[in-house]
C-alpha positions as CSV (number, residue, x, y, z in Angstrom):
1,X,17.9,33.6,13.8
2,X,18.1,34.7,10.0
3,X,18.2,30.8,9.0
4,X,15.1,29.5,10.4
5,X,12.9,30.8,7.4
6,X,15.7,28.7,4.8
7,X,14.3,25.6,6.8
8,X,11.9,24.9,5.0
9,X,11.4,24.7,1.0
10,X,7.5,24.8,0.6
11,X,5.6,27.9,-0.3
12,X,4.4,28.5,3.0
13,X,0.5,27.4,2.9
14,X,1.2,25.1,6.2
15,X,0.3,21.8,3.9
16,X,2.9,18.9,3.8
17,X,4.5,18.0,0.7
18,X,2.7,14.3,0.9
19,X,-0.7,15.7,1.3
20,X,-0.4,17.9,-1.6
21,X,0.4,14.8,-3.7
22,X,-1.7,12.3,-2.1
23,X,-4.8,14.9,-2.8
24,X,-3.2,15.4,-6.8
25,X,-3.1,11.4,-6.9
26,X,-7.1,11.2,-5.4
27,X,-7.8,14.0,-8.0
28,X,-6.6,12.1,-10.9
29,X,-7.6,8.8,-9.8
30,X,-11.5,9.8,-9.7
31,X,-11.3,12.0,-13.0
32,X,-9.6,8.3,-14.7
33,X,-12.6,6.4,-12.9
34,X,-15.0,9.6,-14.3
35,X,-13.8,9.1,-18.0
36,X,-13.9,5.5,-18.0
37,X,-18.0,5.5,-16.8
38,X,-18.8,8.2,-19.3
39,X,-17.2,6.6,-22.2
40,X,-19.1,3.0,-21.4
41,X,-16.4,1.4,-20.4
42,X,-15.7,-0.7,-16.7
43,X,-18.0,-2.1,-14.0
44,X,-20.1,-3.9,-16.8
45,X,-21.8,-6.2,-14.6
46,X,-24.0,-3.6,-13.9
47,X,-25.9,-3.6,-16.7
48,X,-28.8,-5.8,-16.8
């Protein structure tokens, strides 16, 4: 049963390929919504 390990093409750390990117999407998404706040920009209505 040499071709069983050529099934699969990840590195072996058990996580799907879509989790890896949804998590890489999150990540980027809530350093975007991180920069926007800091800079003074978005969700103006909350200033008085």
């Amino acid at each position: 049963m040499a071709g069983t390990a050529d099934r699969h093409d990840d590195d072996g750390e058990g996580a799907p390929r879509w989790v890896k990117i949804s998590a890489a999407i999150a990540v980027v998404l809530v350093v975007v919504f991180v920069i926007v706040h800091l800079a003074g920009g978005g969700m103006a209505g909350h200033t008085p």
